[in-house]
C-alpha positions, 0 to 999 in steps of 0.5 A: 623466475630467471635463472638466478632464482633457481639457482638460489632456489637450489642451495641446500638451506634454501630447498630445505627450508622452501621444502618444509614450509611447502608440505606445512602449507599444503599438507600440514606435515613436516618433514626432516633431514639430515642432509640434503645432497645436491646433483647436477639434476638430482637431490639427495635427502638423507634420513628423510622423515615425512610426519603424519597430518599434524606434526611428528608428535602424530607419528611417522608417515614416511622414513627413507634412509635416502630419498632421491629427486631428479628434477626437470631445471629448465621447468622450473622458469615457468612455475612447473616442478617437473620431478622426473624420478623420485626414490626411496631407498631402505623406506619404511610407509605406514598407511592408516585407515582411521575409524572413520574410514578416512585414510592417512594420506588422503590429503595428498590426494587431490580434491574432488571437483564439483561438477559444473559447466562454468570454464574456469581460467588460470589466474594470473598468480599460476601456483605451482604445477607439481609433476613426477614421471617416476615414482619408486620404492626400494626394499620398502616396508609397507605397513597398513593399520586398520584402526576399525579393526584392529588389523595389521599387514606389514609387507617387507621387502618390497621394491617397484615403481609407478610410472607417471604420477601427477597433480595439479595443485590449484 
């Protein structure tokens, strides 16, 4: 990828659109904004809406007034979206437990790996690695909904961040 790539790669339509189809292939969700602001090492989406497994008609998993990303350009020559910050301003994250046990973001998560002796090397058609320095939330609510149960805990007011967050994808 050179740099006029990323330079296309980088108009607003455009990083919507990769944006969208990326969590649909990946995570089968979908996402939505209003506006996609653009730094020079920054990404603004405002009225950020990340859906449910399945499409918004499954409800809402994510809704952040402003979402923030602050990204490593020079990574992005070699396959790699080094995220140096993400934030989530007036974000509101609804976290389920099903019946079955099986959590609503558990495939954001990666795979579990069999465990075996064969070396595996990267293919020559590398995907992207995906990596974020800094992950962080800003008067946040967190709702965590226990379908089993019954229970309900919505924590208001929450601010703080996780710091070296990654996954590979593979």
């Amino acid at each position: 990828m050179g740099l006029l790539d990323i330079m296309g790669f980088l108009k607003p339509d455009n990083l919507k659109s990769k944006a969208k189809s990326y969590i649909k292939e990946k995570y089968n969700r979908d996402i939505e904004c209003d506006d996609i602001s653009l730094g020079l090492q920054e990404v603004q989406f405002k009225n950020f809406r990340l859906s449910e497994e399945g499409g918004f008609e499954n409800g809402v998993f994510l809704q952040a007034q402003n979402a923030f990303v602050k990204l490593d350009i020079i990574s992005a020559l070699s396959k790699n979206i080094d995220i140096k910050s993400l934030s989530f301003e007036d974000v509101c994250v609804v976290f389920i437990k099903q019946g079955n046990g099986k959590f609503n973001f558990s495939n954001f998560l990666p795979a579990k790996k069999e465990n075996t002796d064969k070396t595996v090397s990267p293919s020559p058609d590398k995907k992207w690695n995906i990596k974020a320095g800094d992950i962080s939330l800003v008067r946040g609510i967190l709702t965590f909904k226990d379908i089993k149960s019954g229970r309900v805990i919505c924590l208001k007011g929450i601010s703080g961040s996780v710091k070296e967050f990654s996954f590979l994808t593979e």
